[in-house]
C-alpha positions as CSV (number, residue, x, y, z in Angstrom):
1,X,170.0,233.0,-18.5
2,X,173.6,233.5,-18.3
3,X,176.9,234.7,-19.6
4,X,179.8,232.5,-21.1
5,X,182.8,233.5,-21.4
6,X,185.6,231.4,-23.3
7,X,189.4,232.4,-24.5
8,X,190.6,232.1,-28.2
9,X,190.7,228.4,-27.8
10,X,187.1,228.4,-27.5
11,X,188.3,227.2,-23.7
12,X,185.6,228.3,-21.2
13,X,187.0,230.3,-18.4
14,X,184.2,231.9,-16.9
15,X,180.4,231.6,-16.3
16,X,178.0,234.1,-14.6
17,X,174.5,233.1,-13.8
18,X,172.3,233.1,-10.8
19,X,170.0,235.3,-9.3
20,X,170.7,238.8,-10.8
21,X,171.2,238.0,-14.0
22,X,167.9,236.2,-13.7
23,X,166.1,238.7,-12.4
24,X,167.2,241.1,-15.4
25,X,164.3,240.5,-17.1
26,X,163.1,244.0,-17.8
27,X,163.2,246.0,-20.8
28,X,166.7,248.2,-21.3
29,X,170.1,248.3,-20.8
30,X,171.1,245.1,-18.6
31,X,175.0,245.1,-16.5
32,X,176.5,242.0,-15.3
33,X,180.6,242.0,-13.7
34,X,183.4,239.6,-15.0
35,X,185.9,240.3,-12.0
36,X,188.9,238.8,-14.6
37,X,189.2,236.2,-13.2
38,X,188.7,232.2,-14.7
39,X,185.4,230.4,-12.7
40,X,186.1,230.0,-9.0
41,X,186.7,226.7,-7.2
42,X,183.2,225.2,-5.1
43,X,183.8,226.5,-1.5
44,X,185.1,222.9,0.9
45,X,182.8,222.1,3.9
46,X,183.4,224.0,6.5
47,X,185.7,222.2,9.1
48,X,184.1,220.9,12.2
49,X,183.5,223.5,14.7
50,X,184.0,226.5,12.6
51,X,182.0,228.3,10.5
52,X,182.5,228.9,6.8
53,X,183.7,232.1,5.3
54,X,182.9,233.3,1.9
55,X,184.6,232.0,-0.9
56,X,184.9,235.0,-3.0
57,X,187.3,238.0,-1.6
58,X,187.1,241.6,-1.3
59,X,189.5,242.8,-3.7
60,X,188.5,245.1,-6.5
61,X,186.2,244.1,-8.9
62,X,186.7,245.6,-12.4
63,X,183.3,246.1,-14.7
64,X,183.6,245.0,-18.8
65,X,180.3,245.9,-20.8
66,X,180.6,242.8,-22.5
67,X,178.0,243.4,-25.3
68,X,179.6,246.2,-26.9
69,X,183.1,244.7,-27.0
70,X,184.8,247.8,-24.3
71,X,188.2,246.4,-23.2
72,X,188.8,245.4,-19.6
73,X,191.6,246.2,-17.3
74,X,193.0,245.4,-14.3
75,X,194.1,247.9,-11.8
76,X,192.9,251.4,-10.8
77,X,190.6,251.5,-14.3
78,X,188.5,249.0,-12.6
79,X,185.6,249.8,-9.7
80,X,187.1,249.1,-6.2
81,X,185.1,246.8,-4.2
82,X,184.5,248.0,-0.8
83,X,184.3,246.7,2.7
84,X,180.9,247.7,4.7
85,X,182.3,248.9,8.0
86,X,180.7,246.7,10.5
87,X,177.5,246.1,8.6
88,X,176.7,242.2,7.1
89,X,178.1,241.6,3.3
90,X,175.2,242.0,1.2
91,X,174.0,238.6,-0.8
92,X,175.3,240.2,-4.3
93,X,178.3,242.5,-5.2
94,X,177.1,246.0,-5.7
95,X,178.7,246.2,-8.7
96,X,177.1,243.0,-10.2
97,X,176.5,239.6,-11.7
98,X,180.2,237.7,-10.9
99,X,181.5,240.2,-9.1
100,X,183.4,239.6,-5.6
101,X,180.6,240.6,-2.3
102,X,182.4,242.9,0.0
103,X,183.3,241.3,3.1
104,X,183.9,242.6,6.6
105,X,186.4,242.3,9.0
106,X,189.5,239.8,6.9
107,X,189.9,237.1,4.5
108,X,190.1,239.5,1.5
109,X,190.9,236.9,-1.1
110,X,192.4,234.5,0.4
111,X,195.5,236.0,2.8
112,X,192.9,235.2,6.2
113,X,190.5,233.8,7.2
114,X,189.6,231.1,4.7
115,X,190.5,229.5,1.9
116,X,191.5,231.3,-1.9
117,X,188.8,230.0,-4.1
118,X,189.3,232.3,-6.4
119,X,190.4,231.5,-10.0
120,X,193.6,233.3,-11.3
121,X,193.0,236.3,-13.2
122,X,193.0,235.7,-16.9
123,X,196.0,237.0,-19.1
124,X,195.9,239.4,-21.9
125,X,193.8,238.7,-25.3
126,X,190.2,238.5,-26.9
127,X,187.4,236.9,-25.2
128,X,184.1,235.8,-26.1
129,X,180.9,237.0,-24.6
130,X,178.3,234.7,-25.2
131,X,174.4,235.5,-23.9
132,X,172.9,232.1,-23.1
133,X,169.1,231.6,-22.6
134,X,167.4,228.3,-21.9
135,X,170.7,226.7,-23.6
136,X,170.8,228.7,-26.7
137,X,173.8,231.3,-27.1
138,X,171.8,234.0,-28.4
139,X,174.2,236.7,-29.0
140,X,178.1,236.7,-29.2
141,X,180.3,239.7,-28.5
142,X,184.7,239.8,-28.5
143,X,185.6,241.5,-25.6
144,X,190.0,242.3,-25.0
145,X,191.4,242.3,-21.6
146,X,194.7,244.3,-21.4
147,X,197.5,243.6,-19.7
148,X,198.1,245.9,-16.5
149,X,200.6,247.9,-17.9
150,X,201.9,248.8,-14.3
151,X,202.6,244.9,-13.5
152,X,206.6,244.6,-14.9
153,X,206.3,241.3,-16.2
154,X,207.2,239.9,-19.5
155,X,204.7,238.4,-21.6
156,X,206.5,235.4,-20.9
157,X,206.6,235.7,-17.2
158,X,202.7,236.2,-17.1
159,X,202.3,233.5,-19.1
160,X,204.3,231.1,-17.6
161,X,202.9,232.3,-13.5
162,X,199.2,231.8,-15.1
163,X,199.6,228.4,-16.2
164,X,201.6,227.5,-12.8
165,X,198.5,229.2,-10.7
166,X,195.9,227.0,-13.1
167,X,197.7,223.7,-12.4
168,X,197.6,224.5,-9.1
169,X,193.7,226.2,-8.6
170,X,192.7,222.6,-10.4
171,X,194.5,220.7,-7.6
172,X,192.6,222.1,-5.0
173,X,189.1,220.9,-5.7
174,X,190.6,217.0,-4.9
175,X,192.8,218.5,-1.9
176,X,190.2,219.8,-0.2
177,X,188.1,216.5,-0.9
178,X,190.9,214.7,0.8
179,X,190.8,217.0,3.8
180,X,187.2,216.6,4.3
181,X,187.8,212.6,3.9
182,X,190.9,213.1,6.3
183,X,188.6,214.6,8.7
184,X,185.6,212.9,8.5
185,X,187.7,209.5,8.7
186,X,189.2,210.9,11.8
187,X,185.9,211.5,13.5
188,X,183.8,208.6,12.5
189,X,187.3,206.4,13.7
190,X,186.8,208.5,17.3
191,X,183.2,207.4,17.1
192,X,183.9,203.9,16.5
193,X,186.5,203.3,19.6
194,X,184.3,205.3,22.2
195,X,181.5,202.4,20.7
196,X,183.4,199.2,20.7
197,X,185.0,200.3,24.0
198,X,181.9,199.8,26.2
199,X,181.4,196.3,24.6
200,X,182.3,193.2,25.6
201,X,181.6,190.9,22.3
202,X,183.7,193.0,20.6
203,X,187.0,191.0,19.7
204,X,190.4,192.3,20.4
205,X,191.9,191.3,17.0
206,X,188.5,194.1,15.8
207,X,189.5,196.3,18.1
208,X,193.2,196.4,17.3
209,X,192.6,197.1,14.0
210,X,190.2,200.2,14.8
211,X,193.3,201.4,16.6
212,X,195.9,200.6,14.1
213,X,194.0,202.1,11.5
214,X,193.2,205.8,13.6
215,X,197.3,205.7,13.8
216,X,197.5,205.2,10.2
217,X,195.1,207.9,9.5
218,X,196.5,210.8,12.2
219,X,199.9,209.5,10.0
220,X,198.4,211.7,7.4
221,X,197.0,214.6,9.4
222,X,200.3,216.9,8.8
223,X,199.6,216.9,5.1
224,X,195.3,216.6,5.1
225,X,194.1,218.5,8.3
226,X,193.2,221.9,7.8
227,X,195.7,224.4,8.9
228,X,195.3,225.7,12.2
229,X,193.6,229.3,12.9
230,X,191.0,229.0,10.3
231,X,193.7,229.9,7.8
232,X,192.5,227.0,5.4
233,X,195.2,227.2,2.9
234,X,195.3,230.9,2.8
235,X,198.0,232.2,5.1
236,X,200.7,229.9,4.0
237,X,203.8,229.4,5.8
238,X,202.2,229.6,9.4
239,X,201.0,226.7,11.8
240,X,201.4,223.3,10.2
241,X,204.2,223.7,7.6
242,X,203.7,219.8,5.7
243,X,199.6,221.3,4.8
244,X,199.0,220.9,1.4
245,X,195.9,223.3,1.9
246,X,198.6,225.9,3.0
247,X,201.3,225.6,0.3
248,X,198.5,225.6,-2.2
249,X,197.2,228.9,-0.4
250,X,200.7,229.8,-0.5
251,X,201.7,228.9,-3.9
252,X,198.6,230.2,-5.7
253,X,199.0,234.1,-3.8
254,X,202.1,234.1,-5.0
255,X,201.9,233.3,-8.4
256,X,198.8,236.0,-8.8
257,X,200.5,238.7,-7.0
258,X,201.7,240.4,-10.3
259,X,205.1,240.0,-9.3
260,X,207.8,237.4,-10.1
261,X,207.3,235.0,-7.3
262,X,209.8,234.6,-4.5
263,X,212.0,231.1,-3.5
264,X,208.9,230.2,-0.7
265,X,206.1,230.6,-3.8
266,X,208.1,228.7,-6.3
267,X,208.7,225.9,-3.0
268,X,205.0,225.4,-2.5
269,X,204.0,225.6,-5.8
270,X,206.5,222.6,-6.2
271,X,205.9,220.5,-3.8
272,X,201.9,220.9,-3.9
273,X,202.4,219.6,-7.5
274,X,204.5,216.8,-6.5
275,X,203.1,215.4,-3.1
276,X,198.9,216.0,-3.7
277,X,198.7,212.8,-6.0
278,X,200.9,210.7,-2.8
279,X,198.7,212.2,-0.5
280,X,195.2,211.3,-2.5
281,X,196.4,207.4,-3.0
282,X,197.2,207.4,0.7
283,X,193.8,209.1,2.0
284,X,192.7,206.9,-0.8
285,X,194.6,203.6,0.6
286,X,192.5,204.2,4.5
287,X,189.0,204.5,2.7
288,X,189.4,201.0,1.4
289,X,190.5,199.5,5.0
290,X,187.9,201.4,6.9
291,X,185.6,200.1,4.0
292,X,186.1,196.6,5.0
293,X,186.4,197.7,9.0
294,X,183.0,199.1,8.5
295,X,181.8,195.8,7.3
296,X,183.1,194.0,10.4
297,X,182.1,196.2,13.3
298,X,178.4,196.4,11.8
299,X,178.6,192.6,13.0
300,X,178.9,194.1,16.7
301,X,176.4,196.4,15.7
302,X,179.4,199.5,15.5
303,X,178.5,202.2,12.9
304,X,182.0,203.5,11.4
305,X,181.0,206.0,8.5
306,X,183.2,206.2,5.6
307,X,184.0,209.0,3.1
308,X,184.0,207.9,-0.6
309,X,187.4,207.8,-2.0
310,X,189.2,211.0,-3.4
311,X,189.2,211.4,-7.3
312,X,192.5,211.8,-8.7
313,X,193.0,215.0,-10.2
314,X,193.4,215.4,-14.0
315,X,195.7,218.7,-14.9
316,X,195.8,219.4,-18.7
317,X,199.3,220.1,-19.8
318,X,199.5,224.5,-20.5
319,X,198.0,224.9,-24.3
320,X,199.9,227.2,-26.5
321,X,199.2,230.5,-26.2
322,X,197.4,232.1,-29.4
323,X,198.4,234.9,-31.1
324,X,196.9,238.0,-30.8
């Protein structure tokens, strides 16, 4: 069982499932949370060394009773999310289905301690609610979401900063695909010369190339490696300044602050957009030579692992807005 939720377009924005809606299986009055916001991006493996932080953050999460059509708000009209002091975040948001899980200690959302997953949240209009059991909608309920009327944007403005954060929160599925690449690459490279470097039958024009190619791939590290600090993309600005995780982190806080964005969000934002497909061909470029170096040092009986290559991302241009 689950819940759908699609914009007038019939686009779908948002889908809550899992375990507590599951589990509502009991006669009555069932409650699941939209937190407003479109569907979340997967969390990236965790980098090597550090552990991984949650994906959702800890800001408020506003309730809709999507069955009976109430209108949603942002703001102070919505439940707070809290944070536990000192006690583990709990599995599932107290407040429900879809809603953020309180966090302790920081990365609320995405400014520290890991990277903003979260989707932007959706502008003003009618929603659909659909209920969905075993792949049949049985049920269908319009549900509006006001704008926050204490945001002092135009409609234009909002419309315009929402599109900018979606182009951007579709990029960052393949960016962090190319960091992990960038970074198993780098490792399984290490592996390789610490290998071939105790061997004798290994020849010099092989072992050249293992070294030419780790140059070729720490080329790319100040635009693939995760920032420094654990920041992964959220902090922006800090640390290593040519990160694509970081201006997207950057970019995408920004643009879903509520507020016009400033010169540094509109500079991410810009440059993510223009230098992420660059950066996937070239990450892209190193997969196919360490492909065929693979091939060759598994002659001298040298493992080097290689990452599949990074799928381009494909951003729909902004669909008109429909009328409400």
């Amino acid at each position: 069982m689950k819940l759908k939720i699609t914009d007038a377009a019939g686009r779908e924005v948002r889908e809550i499932s899992g375990t507590p809606l599951a589990n509502s299986n009991k006669q009555g009055i069932q409650m699941a949370c939209w937190d407003l916001r479109v569907q979340p991006n997967p969390a990236p493996p965790p980098a090597e060394g550090r552990g991984g932080r949650g994906s959702e953050g800890s800001r408020g999460a506003q309730g809709a009773r999507g069955s009976e059509g109430a209108q949603g708000a942002r703001g102070s009209e919505g439940a707070q999310g809290a944070r536990g002091a000192g006690a583990e975040p709990p599995a599932t948001s107290p407040f429900g289905a879809g809603c953020p899980v309180p966090q302790t200690g920081g990365g609320g959302g995405g400014f520290g301690g890991g990277p903003n997953l979260n989707g932007p949240y959706v502008i003003g209009g009618v929603y659909t609610v659909s209920l969905i059991v075993d792949g049949k909608t049985i049920e269908s309920k319009p549900l509006r979401v006001n704008e926050d009327p204490e945001v002092v944007l135009t409609a234009v403005e909002r419309k315009r900063m929402y599109d900018q954060a979606m182009e951007i929160h579709a990029l960052q599925p393949a960016i962090n695909d190319a960091t992990a690449a960038h970074t198993a690459l780098t490792r399984g490279l290490a592996d390789a010369t610490t290998a071939i470097a105790g061997k004798s039958d290994v020849p010099a024009d092989v072992k050249a190339s293992v070294e030419a190619l780790t140059k070729e791939v720490a080329a790319l590290a100040p635009r693939l490696a995760a920032p420094a600090g654990g920041r992964g993309g959220g902090g922006g600005g800090r640390g290593n300044n040519d990160s694509l995780s970081a201006k997207l982190g950057q970019a995408k806080n920004g643009l879903t602050a509520g507020m016009s964005p400033a010169d540094p969000t509109v500079r991410a934002y810009t440059e993510v957009k223009a230098q992420t497909p660059k950066a996937i061909t070239d990450i892209n470029a190193v997969i196919a030579k360490a492909s065929t170096l693979s091939t060759t040092l598994a002659k001298y009986s040298v493992t080097l692992t290689v990452p599949a290559p990074v799928k381009m991302p494909q951003v729909a241009a902004p669909a008109k807005r429909a009328a409400r």
